[in-house]
N, C-alpha and C positions, 0 to 999 in steps of 0.2 A: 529805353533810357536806363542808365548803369546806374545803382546807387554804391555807395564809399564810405567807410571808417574815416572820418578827420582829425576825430578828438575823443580820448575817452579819459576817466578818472576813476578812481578807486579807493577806497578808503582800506587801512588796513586788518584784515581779517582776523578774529578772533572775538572779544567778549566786548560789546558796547554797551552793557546792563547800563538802564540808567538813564540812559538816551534816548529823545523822541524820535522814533524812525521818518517821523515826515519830516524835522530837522535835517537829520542825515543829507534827506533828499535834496534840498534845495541847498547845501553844500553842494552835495553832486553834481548839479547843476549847473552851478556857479565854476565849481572847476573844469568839470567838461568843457563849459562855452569859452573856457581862460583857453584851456588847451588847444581848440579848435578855431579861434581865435572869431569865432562868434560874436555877435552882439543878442541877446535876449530877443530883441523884436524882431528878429528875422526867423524865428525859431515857428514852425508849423503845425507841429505836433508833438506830442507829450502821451508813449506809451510806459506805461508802469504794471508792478504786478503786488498781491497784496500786502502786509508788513509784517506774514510770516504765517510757518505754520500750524503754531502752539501759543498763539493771540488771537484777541477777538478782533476782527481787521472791519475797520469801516468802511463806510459805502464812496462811489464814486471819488476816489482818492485822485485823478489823472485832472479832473475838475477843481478837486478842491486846490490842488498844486499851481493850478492854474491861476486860479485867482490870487493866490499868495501872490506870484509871479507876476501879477498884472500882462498877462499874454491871452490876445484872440487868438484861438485854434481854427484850425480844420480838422482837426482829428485830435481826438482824445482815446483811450482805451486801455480798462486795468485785465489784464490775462493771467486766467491760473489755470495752470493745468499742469500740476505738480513743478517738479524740475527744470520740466524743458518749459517753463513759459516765459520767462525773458528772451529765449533765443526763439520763440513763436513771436512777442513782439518786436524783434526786430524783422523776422521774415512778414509780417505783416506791415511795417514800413517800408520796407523795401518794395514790399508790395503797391502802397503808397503811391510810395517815389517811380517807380515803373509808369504808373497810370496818370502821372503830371499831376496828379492833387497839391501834393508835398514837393518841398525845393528844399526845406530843411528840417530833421525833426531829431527827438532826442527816446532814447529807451530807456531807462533808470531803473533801481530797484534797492531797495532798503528793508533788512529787517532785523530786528531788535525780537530776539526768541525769549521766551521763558523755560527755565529749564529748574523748576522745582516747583511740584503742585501738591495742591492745599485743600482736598474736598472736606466740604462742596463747593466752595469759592471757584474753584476751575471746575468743575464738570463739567460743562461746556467743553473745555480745551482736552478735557480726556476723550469725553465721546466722540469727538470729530475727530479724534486722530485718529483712536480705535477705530472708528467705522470705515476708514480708508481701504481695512485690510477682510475683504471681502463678508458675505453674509457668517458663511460658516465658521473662517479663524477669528472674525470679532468678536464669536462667544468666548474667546479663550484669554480678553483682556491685553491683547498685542499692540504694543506702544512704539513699534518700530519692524522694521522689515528683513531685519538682521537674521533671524531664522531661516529665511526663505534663500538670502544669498548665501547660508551656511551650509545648507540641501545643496546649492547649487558646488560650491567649493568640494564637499565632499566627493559628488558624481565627477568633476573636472579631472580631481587625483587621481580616482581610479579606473577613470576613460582611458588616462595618458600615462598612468604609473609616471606623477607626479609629485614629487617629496612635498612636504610644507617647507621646506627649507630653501627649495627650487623657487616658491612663488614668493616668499618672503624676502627677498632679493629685490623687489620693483619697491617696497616698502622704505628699503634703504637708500635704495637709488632717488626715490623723490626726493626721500629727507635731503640728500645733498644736493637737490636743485634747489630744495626749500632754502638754502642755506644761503643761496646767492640770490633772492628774495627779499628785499626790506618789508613785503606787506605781509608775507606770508606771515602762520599762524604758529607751526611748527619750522623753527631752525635747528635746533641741536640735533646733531648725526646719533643715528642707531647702527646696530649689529643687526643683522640674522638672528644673535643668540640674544639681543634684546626683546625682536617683535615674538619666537618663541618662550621666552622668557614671562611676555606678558599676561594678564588678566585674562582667564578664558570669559569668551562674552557671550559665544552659544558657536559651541565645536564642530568642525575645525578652528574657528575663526576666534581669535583673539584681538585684545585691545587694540595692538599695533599693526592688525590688516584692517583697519577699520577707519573711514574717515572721521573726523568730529564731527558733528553740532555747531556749526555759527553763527555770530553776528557780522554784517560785513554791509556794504554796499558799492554797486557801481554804475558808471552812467557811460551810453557811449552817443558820442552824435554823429548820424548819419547824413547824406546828401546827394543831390543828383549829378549826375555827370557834367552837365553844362553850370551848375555852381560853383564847383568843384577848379572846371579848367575856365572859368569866369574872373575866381577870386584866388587860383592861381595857389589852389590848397594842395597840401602833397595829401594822400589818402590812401589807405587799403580797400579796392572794388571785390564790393560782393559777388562773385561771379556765379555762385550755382547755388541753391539751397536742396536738401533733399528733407524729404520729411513720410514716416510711414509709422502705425500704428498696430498693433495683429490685434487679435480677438479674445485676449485675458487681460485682466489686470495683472498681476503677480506672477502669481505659478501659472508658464506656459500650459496647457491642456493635453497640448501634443507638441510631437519634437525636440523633447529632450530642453534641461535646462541646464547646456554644457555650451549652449551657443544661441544668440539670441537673433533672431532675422531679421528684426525693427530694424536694430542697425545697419545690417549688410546693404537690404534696400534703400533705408535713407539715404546710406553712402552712393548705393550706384547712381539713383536719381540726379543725388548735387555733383556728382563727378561728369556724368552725360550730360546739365544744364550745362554746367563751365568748362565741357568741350576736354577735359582731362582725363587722366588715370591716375590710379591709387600712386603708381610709380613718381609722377609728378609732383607728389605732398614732398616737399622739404622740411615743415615744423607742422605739429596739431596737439591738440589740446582736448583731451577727452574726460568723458564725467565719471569713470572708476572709483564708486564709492566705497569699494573694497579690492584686497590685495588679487581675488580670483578675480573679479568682474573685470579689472581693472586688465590683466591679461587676456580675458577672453573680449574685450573691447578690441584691442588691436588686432587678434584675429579675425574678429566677425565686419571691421573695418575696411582689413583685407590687407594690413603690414605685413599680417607672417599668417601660416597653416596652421590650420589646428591642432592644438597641444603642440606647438612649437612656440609662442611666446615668451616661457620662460628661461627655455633658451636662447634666445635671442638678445633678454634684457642681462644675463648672465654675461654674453661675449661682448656688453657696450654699444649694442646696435640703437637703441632708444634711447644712451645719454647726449647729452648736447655734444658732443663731438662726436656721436655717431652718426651712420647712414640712416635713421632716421629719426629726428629727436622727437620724443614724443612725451609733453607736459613738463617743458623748462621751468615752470613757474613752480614744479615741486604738485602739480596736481591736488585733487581734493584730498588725497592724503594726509598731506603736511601741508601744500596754500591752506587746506582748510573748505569748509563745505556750509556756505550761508544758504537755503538748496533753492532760492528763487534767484540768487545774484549769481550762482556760479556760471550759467550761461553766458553771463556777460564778462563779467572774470575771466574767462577763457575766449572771448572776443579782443577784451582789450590786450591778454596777455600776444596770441597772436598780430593783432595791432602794431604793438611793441617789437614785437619780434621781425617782421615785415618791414617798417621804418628804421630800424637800426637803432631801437633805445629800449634794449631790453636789460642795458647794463650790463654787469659780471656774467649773464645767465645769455648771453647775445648768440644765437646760432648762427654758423656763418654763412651768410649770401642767401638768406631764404628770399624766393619770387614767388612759393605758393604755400599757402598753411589751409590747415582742414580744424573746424571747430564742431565737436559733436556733444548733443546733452538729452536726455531721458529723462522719461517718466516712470514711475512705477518700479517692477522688476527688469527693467531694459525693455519693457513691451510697447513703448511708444520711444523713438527718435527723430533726433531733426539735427540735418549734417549741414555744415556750410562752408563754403568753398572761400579762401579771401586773397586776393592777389594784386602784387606791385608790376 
């Protein structure tokens, strides 16, 4: 049994200080099932992930939504597992919906971040972040993983005798997808000589290869095939999901960190479920939380050869009028990076793109999009295949 995109919703990306994130969600909620043209009681399950991850998040949230909602489940479940866990639950609804439990359900995610600490009132919220980054770099106080993809930038230039000014290229190009964007977080256009221009934030890597820090949220409703052509819903069918993990957290052990294999395998996985090839992607949406990463994604994907990315984004091959457009939505770049919602952000954005309402940013005649999102240093992935 197939499950299907019907309906998704999105708030727009940027700073929500202020706002209860479980509000958020039952917004979400309420729009998704608008858009999907849902009724609430028919809804089956209710997968979510926690309200961030620089708050102290409470327990059984997917429960407690529930009963706001006044909805009996069959399935409930909050997933973390960094990045990639909104797009883990919805591979576990799909999962669901394959095995006939679920006929309707909903994946959501809201988080409202704190982004200025106060010790000891946050200790808590320092030491969990700290302790993310392995036994030995936690001694050194690392509040973010920015160093690690800075190592890896470095090694990428001088594998390929690559300029900073070659990669900083994809930088500008998002920003002009960001711009035909109403959610996005970043719309004003940059230079080349802006993103080197900017803030070094640990070298190579400055401000503007950098995604932000969000607030955001989003919701997408899924469904089974026989609901779907029941109640005569148009839909994007999940056709393949890939998903692989290697054996580090962060800093690969072996193999170099100029190209990450999570990804390659995830992708072949969800490309051999859904009976495709890479050549069949028409649009995708990938989790490039920097301006390297963001390039060696599309290699390790399998769009272009290694250390040929950046040229590639140079000749217009990845803008929406290109041969293959790759993060219309302006990417975590410039959409901006809430890091539990962007998984689904880049569901709905392909969604969009697939049904034909992606607006200004509309790539023409897409029939297949590929959604991919991580954990860690790229060391865990999960690829998904989505087709009209």
């Amino acid at each position: 049994m197939k499950a299907g995109v019907i309906g998704v919703s999105a708030l727009p990306v940027g700073r929500h200080q202020g706002e209860n994130a479980d509000l958020l969600l039952y917004r979400l909620l309420r729009d998704a099932l608008d858009d999907a043209g849902v009724d609430k009681s028919e809804v089956q399950a209710l997968f979510t992930t926690p309200e961030g991850f620089t708050v102290r998040c409470t327990k059984i949230r997917a429960a407690r939504l529930a009963e706001y909602m006044g909805l009996e489940l069959r399935s409930a479940l909050v997933v973390e597992n960094g990045g990639a866990s909104s797009a883990l639950g919805v591979k576990s609804l799909v999962r669901e919906i394959e095995a006939g439990r679920v006929d309707v359900g909903v994946v959501f995610s809201s988080e409202v971040e704190k982004y200025k600490f106060s010790p000891p009132e946050d200790l808590h919220a320092i030491m969990d972040i700290n302790a993310l980054y392995l036994p030995h770099d936690c001694l050194y106080g690392l509040m973010t993983a920015t160093p690690y993809y800075a190592l890896s930038m470095q090694r990428y230039m001088w594998e390929y005798g690559i300029s900073h000014e070659e990669i900083a290229k994809v930088a500008v190009l998002l920003r002009e997808n960001a711009g035909r964007n109403p959610l996005a977080q970043y719309r004003d256009p940059i230079t080349v000589e802006d993103v080197l221009a900017s803030r070094p934030v640990s070298p190579p890597i400055r401000l503007l290869d950098c995604s932000p820090a969000s607030d955001g949220g989003a919701a997408v409703v899924i469904a089974s095939e026989e609901y779907i052509k029941r109640r005569r819903k148009d839909a994007a069918y999940i056709t393949g999901i890939g998903e692989w993990h290697d054996d580090s957290h962060f800093i690969p052990p072996t193999d170099g960190i100029t190209h990450f294999p999570a990804i390659a395998k995830a992708t072949a996985e969800a490309m051999d479920a859904a009976g495709r090839k890479i050549e069949d992607v028409d649009v995708a949406e990938v989790y490039g939380v920097f301006t390297s990463s963001e390039l060696i994604t599309y290699e390790d994907v399998g769009f272009f050869s290694r250390g040929k990315a950046p040229e590639a984004v140079a000749a217009g091959e990845t803008a929406i009028g290109g041969s293959i457009p790759i993060n219309p939505s302006g990417g975590r770049l410039s959409f901006g990076h809430p890091f539990y919602v962007t998984p689904l952000l880049e569901i709905a954005e392909i969604y969009w793109q697939l049904t034909g309402k992606a607006g200004e940013r509309q790539v023409r005649d897409p029939r297949v999009g590929l959604a991919e999102a991580e954990h860690g240093m790229m060391n865990g992935s999960i690829v998904l295949v989505l087709e009209v």
